[in-house]
RODRENGU-782953 format. One record per residue (C-alpha): residue number from 0; residue in three letters; chain; x negated, y negated, z negated. Coordinates in Angstrom, 2 decimals. Layout:
N
+-----+-----+---+---------+---------+---------+
:   k :   r : c :       x :       y :       z :
+-----+-----+---+---------+---------+---------+
: NUM : ALA : A :       X :       Y :       Z :
...
+-----+-----+---+---------+---------+---------+
# end
This chain:
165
+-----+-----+---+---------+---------+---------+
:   k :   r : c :       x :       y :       z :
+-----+-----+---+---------+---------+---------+
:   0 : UNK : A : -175.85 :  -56.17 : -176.90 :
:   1 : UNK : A : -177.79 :  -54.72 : -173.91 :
:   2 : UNK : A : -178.20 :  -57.76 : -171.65 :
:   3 : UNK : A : -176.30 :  -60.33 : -170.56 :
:   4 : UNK : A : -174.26 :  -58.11 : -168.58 :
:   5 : UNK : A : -170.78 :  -59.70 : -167.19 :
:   6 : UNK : A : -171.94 :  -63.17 : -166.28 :
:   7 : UNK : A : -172.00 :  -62.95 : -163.02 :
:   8 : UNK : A : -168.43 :  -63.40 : -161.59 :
:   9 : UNK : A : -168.87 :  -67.07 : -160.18 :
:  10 : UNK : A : -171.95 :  -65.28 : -158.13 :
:  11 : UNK : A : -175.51 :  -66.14 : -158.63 :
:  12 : UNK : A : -178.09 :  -69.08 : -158.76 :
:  13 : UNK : A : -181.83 :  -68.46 : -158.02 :
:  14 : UNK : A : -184.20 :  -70.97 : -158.24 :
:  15 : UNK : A : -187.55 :  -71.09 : -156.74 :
:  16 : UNK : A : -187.11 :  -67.21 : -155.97 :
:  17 : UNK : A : -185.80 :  -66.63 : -159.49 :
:  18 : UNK : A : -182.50 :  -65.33 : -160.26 :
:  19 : UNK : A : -180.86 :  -67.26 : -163.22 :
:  20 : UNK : A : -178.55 :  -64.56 : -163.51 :
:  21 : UNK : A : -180.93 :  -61.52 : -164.81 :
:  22 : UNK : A : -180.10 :  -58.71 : -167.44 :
:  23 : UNK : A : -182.03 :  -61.47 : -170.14 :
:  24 : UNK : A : -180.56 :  -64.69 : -169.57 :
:  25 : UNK : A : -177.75 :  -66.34 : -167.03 :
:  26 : UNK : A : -175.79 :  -69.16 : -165.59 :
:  27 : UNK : A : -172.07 :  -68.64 : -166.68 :
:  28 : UNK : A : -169.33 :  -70.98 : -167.57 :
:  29 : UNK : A : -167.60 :  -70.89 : -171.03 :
:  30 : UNK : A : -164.23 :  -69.87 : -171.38 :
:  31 : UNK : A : -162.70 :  -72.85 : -169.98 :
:  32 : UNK : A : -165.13 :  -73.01 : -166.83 :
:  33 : UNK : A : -167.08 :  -75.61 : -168.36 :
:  34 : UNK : A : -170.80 :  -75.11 : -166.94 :
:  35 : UNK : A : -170.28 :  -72.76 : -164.66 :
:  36 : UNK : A : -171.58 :  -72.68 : -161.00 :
:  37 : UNK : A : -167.81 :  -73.00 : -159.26 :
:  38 : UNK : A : -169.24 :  -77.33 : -159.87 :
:  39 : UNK : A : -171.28 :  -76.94 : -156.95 :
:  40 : UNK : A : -168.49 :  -76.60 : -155.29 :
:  41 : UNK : A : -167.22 :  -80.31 : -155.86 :
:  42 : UNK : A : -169.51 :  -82.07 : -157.75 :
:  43 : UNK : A : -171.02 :  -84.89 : -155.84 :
:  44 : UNK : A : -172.28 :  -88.54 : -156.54 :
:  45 : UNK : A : -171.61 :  -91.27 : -153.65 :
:  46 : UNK : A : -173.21 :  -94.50 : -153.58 :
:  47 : UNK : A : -172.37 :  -97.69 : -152.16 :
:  48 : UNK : A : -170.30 : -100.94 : -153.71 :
:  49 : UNK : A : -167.46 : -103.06 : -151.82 :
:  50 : UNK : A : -168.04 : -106.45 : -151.42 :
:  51 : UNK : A : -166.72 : -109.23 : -153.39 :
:  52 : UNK : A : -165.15 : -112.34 : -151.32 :
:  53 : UNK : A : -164.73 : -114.91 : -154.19 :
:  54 : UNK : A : -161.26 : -116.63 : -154.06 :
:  55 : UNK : A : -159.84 : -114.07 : -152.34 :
:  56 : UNK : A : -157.82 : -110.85 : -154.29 :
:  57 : UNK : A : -159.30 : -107.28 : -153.81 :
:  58 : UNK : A : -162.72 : -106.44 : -151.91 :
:  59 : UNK : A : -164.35 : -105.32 : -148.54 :
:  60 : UNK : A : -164.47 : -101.80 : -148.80 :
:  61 : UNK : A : -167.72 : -100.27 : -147.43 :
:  62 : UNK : A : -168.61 :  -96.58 : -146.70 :
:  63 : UNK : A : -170.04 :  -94.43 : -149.39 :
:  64 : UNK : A : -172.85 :  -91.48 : -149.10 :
:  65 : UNK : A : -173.75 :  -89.10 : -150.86 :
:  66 : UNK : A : -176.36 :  -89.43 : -153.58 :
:  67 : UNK : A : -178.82 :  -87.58 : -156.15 :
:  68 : UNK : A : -176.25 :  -85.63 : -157.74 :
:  69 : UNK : A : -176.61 :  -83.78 : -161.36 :
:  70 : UNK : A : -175.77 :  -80.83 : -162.37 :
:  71 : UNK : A : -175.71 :  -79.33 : -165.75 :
:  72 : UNK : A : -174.96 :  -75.58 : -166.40 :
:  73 : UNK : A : -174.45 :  -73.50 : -169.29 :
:  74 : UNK : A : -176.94 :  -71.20 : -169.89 :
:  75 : UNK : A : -178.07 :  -67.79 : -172.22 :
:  76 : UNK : A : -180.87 :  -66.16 : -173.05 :
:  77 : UNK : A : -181.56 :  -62.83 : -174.87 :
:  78 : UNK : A : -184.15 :  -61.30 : -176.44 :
:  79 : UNK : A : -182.46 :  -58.17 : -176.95 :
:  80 : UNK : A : -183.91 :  -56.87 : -173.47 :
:  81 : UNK : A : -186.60 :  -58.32 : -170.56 :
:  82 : UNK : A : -185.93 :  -59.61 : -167.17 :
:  83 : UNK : A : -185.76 :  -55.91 : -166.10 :
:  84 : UNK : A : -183.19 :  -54.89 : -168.49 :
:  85 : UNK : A : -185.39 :  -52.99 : -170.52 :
:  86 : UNK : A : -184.92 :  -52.94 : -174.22 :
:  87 : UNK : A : -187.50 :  -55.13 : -176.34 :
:  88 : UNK : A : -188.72 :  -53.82 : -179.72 :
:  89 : UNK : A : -188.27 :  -57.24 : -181.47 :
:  90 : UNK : A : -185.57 :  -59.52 : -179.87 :
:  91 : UNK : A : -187.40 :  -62.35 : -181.77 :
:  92 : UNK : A : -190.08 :  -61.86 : -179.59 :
:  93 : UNK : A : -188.58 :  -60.33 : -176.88 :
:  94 : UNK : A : -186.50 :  -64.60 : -176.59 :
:  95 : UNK : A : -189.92 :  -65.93 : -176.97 :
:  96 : UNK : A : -191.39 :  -64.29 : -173.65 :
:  97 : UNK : A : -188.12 :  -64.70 : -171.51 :
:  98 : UNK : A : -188.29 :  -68.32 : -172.28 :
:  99 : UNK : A : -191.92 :  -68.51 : -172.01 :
: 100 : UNK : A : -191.09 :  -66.71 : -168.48 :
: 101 : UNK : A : -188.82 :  -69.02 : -167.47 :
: 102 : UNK : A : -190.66 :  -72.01 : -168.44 :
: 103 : UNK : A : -193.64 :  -70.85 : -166.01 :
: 104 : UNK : A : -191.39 :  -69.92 : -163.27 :
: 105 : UNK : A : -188.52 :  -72.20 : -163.56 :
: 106 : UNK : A : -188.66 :  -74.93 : -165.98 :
: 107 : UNK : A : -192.47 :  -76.23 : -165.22 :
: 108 : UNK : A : -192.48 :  -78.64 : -162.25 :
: 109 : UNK : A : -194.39 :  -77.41 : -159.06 :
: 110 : UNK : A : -197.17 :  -79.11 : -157.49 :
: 111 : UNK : A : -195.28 :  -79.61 : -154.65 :
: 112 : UNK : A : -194.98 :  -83.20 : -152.54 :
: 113 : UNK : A : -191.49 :  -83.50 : -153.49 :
: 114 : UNK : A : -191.20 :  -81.74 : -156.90 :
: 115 : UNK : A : -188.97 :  -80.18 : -155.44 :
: 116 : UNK : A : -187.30 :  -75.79 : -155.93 :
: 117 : UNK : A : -184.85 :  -74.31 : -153.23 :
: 118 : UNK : A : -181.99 :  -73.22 : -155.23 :
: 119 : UNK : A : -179.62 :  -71.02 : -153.50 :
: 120 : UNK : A : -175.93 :  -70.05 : -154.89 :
: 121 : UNK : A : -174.75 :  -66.81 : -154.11 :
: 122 : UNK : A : -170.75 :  -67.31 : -154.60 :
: 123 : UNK : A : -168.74 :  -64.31 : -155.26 :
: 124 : UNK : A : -168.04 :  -63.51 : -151.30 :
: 125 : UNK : A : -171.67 :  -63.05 : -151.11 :
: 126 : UNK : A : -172.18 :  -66.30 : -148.77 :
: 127 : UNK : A : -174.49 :  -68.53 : -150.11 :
: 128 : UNK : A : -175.07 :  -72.45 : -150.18 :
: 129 : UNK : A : -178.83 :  -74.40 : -150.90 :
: 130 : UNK : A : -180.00 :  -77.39 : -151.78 :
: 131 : UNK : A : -183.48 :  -78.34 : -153.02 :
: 132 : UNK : A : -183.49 :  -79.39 : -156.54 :
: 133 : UNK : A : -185.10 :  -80.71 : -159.80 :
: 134 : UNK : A : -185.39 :  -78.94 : -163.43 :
: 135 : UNK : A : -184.52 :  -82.43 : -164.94 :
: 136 : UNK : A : -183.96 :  -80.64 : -168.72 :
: 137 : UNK : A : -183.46 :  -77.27 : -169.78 :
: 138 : UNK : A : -182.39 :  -77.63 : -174.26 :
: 139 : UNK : A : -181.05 :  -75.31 : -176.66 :
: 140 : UNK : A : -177.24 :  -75.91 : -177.74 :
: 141 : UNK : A : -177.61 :  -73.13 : -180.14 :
: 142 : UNK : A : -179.63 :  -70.32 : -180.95 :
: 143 : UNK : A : -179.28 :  -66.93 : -183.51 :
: 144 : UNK : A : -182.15 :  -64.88 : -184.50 :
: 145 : UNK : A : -181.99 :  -61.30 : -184.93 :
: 146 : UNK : A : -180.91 :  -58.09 : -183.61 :
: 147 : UNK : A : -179.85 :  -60.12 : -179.86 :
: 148 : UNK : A : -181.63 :  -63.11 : -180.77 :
: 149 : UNK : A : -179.52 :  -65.34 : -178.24 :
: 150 : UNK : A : -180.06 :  -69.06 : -177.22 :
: 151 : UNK : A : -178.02 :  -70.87 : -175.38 :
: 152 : UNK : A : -178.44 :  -74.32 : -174.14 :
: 153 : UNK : A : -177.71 :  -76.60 : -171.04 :
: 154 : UNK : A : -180.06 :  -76.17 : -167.95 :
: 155 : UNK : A : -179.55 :  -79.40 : -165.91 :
: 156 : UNK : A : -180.54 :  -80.37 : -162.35 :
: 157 : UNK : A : -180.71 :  -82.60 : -159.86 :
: 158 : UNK : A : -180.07 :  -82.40 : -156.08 :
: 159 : UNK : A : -181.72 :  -85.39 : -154.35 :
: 160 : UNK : A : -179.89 :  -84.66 : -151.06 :
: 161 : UNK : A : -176.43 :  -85.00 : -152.74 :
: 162 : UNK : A : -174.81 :  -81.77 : -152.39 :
: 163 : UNK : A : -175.70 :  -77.49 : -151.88 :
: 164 : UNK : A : -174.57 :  -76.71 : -148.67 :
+-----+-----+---+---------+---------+---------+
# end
């Protein structure tokens, strides 16, 4: 393995000026889709409840908005190579400093008012969609040791305005 090469075909996520789809680790979607960044696409949480009239069968409906919505995405890292693409001596600690990397630039909460990242989707067209967001939870799935030394895990987030657009 040199890289996490072909993960790229839903487009791109950066966060906070980061690209989450590097030569060392990336956003991609299993097999089946599952994780992938085509979510952002539909994936949004409304709030609101209908009313209740006792005694009388079915509700008031009321208008629902859009809410904080999650979003949790599949994501690799390697150790085989750095953010670069160049090759790291030991892939055991070559893993160590990508996630160490991504920790500091990604993962760790800025000291910002809001808390919050701009994370910007590049879709495969090369138009792109924002929204600001959380790091709510980035944990390991899985992870190998050894000549690629790959983790993989679920990097979730949260979008307090509802919705990348």
């Amino acid at each position: 393995m040199a890289g996490l090469s072909n993960y790229d075909c839903e487009g791109t996520l950066t966060i906070g000026g980061v690209s989450l789809n590097r030569p060392a680790w990336a956003v991609a979607g299993d097999d089946r889709g599952n994780g992938g960044l085509f979510q952002l696409l539909t994936t949004v949480d409304l709030r609101g409840d209908d009313r209740i009239i006792p005694g009388a069968a079915g509700v008031v409906p009321f208008r629902r908005r859009q809410t904080v919505t999650r979003y949790s995405f599949r994501f690799l890292v390697t150790g085989a190579v750095d953010e670069t693409g160049a090759v790291n001596a030991d892939p055991i600690d070559g893993l160590a400093d990508n996630l160490d990397y991504l920790w500091t630039n990604v993962l760790t909460p800025p000291a910002t008012t809001t808390g919050t990242r701009t994370a910007v989707w590049t879709k495969p067209d090369a138009s792109t969609v924002s929204a600001e967001v959380h790091v709510i939870r980035c944990e390991p799935t899985s992870y190998a040791l050894g000549t690629d030394s790959i983790w993989e895990g679920r990097l979730v987030l949260s979008s307090p305005s509802g919705r990348f657009s």
